[in-house]
N, CA, C and O of each residue as an XYZ file, in Angstrom:
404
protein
N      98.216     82.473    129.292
C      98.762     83.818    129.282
C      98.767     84.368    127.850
O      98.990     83.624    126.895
N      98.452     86.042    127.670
C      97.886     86.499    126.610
C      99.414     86.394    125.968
O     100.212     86.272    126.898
N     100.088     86.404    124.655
C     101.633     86.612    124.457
C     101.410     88.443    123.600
O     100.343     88.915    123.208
N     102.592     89.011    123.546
C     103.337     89.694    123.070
C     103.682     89.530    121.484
O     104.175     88.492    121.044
N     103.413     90.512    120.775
C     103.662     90.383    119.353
C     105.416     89.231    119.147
O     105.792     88.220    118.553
N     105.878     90.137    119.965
C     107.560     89.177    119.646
C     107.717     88.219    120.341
O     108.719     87.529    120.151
N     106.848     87.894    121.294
C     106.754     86.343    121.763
C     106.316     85.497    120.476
O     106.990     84.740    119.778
N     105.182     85.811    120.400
C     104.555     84.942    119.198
C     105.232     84.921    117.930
O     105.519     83.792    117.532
N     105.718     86.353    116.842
C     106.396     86.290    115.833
C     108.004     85.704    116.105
O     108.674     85.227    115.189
N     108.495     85.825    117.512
C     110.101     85.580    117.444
C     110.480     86.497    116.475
O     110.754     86.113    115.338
N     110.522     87.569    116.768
C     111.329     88.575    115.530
C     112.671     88.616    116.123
O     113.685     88.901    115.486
N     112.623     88.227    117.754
C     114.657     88.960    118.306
C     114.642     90.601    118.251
O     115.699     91.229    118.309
N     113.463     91.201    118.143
C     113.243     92.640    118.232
C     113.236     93.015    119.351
O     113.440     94.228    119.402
N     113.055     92.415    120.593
C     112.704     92.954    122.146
C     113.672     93.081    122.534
O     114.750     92.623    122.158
N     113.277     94.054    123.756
C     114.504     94.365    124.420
C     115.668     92.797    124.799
O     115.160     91.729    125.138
N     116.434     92.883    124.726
C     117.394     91.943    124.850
C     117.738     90.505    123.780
O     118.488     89.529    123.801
N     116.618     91.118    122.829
C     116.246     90.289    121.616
C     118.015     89.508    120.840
O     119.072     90.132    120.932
N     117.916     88.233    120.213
C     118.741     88.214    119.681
C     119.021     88.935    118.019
O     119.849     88.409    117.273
N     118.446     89.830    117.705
C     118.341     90.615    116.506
C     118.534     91.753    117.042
O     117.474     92.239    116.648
N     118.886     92.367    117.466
C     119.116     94.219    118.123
C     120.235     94.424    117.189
O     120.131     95.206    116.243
N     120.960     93.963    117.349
C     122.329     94.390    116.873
C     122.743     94.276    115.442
O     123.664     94.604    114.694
N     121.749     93.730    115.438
C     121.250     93.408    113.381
C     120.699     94.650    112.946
O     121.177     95.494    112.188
N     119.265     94.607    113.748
C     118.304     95.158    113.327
C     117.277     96.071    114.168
O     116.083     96.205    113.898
N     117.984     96.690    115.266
C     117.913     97.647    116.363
C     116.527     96.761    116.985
O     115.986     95.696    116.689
N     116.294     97.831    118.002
C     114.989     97.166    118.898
C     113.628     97.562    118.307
O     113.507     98.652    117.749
N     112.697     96.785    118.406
C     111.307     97.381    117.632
C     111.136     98.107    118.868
O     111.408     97.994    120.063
N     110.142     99.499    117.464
C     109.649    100.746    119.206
C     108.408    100.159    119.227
O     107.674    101.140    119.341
N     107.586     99.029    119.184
C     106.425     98.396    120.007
C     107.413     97.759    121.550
O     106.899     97.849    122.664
N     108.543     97.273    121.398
C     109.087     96.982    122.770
C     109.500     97.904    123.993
O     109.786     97.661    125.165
N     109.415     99.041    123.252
C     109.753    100.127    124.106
C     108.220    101.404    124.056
O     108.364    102.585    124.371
N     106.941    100.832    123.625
C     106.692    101.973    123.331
C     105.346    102.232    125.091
O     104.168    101.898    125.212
N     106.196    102.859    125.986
C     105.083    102.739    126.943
C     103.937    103.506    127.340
O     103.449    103.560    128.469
N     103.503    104.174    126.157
C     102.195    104.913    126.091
C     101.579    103.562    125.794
O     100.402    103.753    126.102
N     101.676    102.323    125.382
C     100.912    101.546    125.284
C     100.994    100.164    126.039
O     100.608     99.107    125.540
N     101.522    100.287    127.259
C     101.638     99.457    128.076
C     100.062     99.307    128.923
O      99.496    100.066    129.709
N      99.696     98.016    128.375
C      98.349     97.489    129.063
C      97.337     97.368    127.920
O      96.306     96.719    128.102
N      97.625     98.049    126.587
C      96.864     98.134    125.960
C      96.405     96.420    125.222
O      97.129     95.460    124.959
N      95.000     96.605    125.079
C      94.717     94.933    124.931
C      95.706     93.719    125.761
O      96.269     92.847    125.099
N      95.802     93.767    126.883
C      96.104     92.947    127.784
C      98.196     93.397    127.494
O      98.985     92.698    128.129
N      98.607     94.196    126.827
C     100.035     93.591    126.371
C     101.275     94.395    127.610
O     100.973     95.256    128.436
N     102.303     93.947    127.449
C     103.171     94.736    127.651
C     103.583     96.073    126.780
O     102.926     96.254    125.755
N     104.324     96.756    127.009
C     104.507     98.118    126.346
C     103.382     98.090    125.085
O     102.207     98.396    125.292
N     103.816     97.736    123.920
C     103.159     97.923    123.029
C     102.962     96.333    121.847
O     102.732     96.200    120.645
N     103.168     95.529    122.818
C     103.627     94.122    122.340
C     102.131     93.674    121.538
O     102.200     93.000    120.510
N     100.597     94.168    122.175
C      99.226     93.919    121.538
C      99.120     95.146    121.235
O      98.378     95.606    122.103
N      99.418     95.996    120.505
C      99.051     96.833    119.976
C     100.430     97.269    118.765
O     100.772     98.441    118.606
N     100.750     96.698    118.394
C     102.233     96.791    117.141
C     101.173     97.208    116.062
O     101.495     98.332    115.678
N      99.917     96.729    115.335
C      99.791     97.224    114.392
C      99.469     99.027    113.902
O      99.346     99.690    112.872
N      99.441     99.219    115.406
C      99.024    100.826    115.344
C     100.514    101.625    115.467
O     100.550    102.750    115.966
N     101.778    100.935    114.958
C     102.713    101.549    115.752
C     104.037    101.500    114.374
O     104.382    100.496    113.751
N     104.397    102.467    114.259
C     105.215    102.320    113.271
C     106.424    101.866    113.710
O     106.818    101.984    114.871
N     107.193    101.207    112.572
C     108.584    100.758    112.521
C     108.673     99.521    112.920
O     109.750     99.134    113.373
N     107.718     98.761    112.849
C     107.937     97.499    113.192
C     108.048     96.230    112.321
O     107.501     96.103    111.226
N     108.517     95.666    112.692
C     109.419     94.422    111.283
C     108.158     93.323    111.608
O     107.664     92.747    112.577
N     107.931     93.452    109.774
C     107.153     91.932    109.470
C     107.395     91.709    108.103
O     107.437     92.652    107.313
N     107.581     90.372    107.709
C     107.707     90.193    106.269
C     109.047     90.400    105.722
O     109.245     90.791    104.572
N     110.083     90.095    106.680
C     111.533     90.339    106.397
C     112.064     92.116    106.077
O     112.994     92.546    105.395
N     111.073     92.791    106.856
C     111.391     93.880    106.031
C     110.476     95.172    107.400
O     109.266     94.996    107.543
N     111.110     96.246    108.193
C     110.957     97.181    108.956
C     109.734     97.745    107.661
O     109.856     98.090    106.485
N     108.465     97.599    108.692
C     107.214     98.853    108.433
C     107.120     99.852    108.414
O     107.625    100.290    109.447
N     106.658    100.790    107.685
C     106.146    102.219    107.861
C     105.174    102.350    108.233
O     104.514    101.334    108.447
N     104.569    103.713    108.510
C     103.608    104.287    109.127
C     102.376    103.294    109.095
O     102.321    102.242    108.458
N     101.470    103.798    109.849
C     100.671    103.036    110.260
C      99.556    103.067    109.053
O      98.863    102.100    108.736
N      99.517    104.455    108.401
C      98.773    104.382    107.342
C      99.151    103.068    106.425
O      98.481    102.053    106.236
N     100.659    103.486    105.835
C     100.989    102.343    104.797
C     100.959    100.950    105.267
O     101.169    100.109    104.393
N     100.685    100.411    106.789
C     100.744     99.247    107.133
C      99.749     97.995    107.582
O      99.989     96.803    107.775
N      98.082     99.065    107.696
C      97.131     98.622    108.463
C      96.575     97.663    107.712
O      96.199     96.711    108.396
N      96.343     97.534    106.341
C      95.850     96.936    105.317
C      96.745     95.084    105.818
O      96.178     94.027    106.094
N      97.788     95.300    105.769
C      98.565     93.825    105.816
C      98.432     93.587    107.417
O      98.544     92.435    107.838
N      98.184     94.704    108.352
C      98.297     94.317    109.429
C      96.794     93.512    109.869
O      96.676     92.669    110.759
N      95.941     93.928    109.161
C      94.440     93.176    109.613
C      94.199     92.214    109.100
O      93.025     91.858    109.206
N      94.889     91.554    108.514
C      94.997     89.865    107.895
C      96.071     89.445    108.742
O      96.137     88.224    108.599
N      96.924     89.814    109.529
C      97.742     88.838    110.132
C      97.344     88.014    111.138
O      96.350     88.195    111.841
N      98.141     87.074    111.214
C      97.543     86.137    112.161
C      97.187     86.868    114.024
O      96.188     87.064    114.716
N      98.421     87.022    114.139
C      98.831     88.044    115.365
C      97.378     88.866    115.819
O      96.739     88.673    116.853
N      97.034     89.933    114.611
C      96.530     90.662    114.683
C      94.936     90.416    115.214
O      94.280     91.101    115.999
N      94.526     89.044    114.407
C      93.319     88.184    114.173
C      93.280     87.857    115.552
O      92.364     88.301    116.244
N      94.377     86.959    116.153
C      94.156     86.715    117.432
C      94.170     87.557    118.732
O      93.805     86.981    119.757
N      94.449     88.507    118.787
C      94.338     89.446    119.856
C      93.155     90.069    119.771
O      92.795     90.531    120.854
N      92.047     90.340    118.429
C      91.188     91.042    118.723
C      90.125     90.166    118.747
O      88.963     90.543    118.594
N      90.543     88.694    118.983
C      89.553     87.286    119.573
C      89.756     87.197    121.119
O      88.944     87.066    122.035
N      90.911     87.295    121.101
C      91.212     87.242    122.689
C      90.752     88.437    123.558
O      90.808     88.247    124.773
N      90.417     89.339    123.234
C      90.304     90.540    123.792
C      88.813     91.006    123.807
O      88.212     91.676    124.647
N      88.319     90.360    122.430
C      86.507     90.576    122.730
C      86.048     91.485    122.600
O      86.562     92.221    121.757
N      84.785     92.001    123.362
C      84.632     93.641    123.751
C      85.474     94.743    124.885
O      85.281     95.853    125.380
N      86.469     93.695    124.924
C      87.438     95.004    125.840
C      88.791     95.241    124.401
O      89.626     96.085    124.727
N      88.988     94.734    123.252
C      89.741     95.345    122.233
C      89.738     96.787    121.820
O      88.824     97.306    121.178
N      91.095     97.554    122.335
C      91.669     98.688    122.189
C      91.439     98.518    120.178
O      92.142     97.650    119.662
N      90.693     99.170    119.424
C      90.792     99.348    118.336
C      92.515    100.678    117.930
O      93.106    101.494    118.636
N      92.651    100.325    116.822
C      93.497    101.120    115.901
C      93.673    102.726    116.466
O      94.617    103.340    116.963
N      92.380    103.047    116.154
C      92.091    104.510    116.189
C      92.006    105.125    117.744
O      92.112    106.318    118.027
N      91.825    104.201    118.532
C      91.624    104.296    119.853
C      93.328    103.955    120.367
O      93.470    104.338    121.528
N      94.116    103.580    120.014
C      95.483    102.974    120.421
C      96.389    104.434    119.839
O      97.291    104.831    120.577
N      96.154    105.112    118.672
C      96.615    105.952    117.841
C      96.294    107.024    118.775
O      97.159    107.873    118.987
N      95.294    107.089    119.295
C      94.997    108.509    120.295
C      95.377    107.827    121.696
O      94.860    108.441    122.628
N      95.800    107.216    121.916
C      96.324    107.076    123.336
C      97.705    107.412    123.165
O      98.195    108.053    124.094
N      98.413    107.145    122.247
C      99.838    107.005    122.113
C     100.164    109.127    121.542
O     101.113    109.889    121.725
N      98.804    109.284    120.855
C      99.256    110.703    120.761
C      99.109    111.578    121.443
O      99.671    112.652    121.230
N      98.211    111.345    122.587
C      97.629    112.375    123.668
C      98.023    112.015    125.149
O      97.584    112.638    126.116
N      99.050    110.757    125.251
C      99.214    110.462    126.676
C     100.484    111.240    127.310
O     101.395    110.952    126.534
N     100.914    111.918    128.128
C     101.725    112.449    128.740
C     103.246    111.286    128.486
O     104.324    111.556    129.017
């Protein structure tokens, strides 16, 4: 089974996460313009296109300021192995999330 960014990192960011109350919920757990995208739940394979999400002890900004660290991560490396020629790219995840109802 494919995992979920916060399966794999354990951030405690998901809904019911043990970090919410620390450190609110990441909006990749809630974000459902991107539910399905590269195999994930809400937005669980697709976090690097998605702002506000915690890596490196420390909540991300925009996707501009984040893509650079996000395409060396491990996470990142493995979903767009697992996914092959059906991988939702960046720019393609960025226009789903801005144009979907």
């Amino acid at each position: 089974m494919k995992k979920n960014c916060w399966e794999e990192k354990k951030c405690g960011r998901e809904l019911g996460g043990e970090k919410i109350k620390e450190m609110g919920v990441c909006p990749v757990a809630v974000a459902r313009k991107a539910n399905g995208l590269n195999s994930g739940k809400l937005g669980g394979r697709s976090c690097w296109a998605i702002a506000g999400t915690f890596c490196k002890e420390k909540v991300q900004g925009s996707f501009a300021t984040k893509l650079k660290e996000c395409t060396v991560c491990d996470f990142y490396q493995l979903v767009k192995k697992e996914e092959g020629a059906d991988y939702a790219s960046s720019l393609e995840i960025i226009e789903m999330l801005r144009t979907s109802g």
